[in-house]
N, C-alpha and C positions, 0 to 999 in steps of 0.2 A: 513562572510567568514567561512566555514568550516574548522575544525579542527583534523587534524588524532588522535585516541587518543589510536590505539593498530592496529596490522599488524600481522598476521599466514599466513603462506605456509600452503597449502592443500595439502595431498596428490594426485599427477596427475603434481603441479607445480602453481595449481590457488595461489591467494591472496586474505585472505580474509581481507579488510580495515573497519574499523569499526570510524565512522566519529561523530563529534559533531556539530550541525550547523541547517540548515533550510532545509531538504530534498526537499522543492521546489525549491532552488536555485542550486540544485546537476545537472551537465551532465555526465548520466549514463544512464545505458540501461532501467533498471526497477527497482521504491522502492513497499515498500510493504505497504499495507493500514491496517490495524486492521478494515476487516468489518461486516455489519449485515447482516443475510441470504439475504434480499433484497435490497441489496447494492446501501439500502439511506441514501446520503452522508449529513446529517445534521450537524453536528457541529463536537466538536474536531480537530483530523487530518485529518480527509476527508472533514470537513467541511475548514479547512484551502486549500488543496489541490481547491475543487471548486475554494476560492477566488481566488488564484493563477494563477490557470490552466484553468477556464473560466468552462459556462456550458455545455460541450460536455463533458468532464468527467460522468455528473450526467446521460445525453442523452446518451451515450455509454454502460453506466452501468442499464440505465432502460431497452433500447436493445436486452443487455445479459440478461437478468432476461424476456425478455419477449420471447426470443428465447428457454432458458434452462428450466427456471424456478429458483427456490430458490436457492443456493451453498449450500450444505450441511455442517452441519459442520465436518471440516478440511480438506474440499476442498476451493478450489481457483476460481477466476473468472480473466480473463485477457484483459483488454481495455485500449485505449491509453490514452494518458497522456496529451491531449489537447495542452497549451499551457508554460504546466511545461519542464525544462530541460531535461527529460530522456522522454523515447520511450514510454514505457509501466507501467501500473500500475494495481501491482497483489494485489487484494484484498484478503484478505486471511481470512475466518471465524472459529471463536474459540469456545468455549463454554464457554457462560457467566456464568454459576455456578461457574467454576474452576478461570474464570477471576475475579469476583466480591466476590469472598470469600476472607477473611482476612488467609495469610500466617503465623501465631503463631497458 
């Protein structure tokens, strides 16, 4: 079971809820993946997401990449969430220099 562990009002009146727990167990509209330009979902959290959420995740996401082509990075890609709690699942690409450098 998930856990709330901090709650902001947004300007406008949203909620932002910031949760401790198993994002495949969440009912919510959309989480977000940490993913590669070719949004293959091999291990880590996407690769947990798969187990979870079956293979139309991986089939939805090969799709888009064969419809768009790459995400670039710090754009997003947006496909459903198979058979996870929420709607949609926004893969979001980063840049792995900035992710994989040490922060001291």
């Amino acid at each position: 079971m998930s856990m709330i562990k901090a709650e902001h009002r947004l300007p406008g009146g949203n909620i932002l809820q910031i949760y401790h727990g198993d994002l495949t167990e969440e009912s919510t509209d959309a989480i977000v993946n940490a993913a590669n330009q070719h949004l293959i979902h091999g291990g880590g959290v996407a690769g947990h997401f798969l187990k979870k959420g079956g293979a139309e995740i991986q089939e939805q996401s090969d799709s888009w990449t064969e419809k768009h082509g790459i995400v670039p990075t710090g754009q997003v890609a947006v496909t459903g969430a198979g058979r996870l709690g929420c709607k949609y699942i926004i893969h979001a690409v980063g840049r792995m220099d900035i992710m994989m450098s040490p922060s001291y």
